[in-house]
N, C-alpha and C positions, 0 to 999 in steps of 0.2 A: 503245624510243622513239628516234628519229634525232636527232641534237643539233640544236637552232640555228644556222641558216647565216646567218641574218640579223644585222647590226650592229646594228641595234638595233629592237624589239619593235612590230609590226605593232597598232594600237589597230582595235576594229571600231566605222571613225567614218566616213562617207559625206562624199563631197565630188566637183561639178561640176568634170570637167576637158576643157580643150579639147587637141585632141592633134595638131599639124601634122608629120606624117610627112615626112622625109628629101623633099627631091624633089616636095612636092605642093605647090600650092597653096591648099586646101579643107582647114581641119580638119575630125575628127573630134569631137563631141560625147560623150561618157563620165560614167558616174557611176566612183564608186571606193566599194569594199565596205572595204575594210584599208588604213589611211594609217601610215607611219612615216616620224623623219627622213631616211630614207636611200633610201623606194622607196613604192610602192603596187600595189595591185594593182585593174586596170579587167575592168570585167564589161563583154563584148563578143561580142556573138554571130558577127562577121567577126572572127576571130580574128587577131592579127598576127604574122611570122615570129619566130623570136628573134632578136636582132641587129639590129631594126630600130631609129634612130636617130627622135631626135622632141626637138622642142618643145615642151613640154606648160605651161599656163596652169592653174593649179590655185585655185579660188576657196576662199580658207577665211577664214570668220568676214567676208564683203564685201569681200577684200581678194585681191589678183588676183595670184600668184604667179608668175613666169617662171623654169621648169627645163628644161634640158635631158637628156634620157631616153634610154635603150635599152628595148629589151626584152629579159628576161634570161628570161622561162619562157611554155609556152603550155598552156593549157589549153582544146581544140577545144570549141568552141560556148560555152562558157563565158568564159573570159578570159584576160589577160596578166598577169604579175608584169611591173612596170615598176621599172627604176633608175635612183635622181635620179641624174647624174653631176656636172652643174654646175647651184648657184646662187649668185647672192650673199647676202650675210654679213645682212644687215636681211630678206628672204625665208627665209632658215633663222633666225632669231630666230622669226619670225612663225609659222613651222608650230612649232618647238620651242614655242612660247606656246600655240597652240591644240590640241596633243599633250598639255600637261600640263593643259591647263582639260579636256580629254575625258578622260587621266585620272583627273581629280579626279574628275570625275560619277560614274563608275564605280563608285567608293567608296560 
């Protein structure tokens, strides 16, 4: 089994992101299959480079998140692994909140 590369643990919890690529003007619409505090990963049939930089707007729980992203994996016709790199301190409370009310469900 290959260890853990992830900082910390992917939940399989869905959530609407909008995604304004480096350079565009027009977001992208996206669901997200795997949310964690650190990344997610978007299901996307135009897949995106790795290294692509973004904006991403992540709705969780009605409340409208602003991070900044890369893309750090691709998987053709299927999706990207995305890395938050920058948010602020009240938007990482707020998925850290809704990370542990979807893991409670879980249980």
């Amino acid at each position: 089994m290959k260890p853990e590369r992830r900082r910390s643990p992917r939940n399989k919890t869905s959530a609407q992101a909008e995604l304004l690529l480096a350079g565009q003007q027009v977001p992208i619409r996206v669901p997200t299959s795997d949310i964690s505090l650190y990344g997610c990963y978007i299901e996307n049939m135009y897949t995106l480079p790795v290294g692509c930089r973004m904006k991403i707007k992540l709705w969780i729980a009605e409340k409208k998140l602003d991070i900044d992203g890369v893309v750090k994996t691709c998987d053709p016709v299927f999706g990207n692994g995305i890395q938050f790199l920058e948010m602020d301190d009240q938007a990482r409370t707020e998925l850290q909140k809704y990370l542990d009310a979807a893991l409670a469900d879980e249980e």
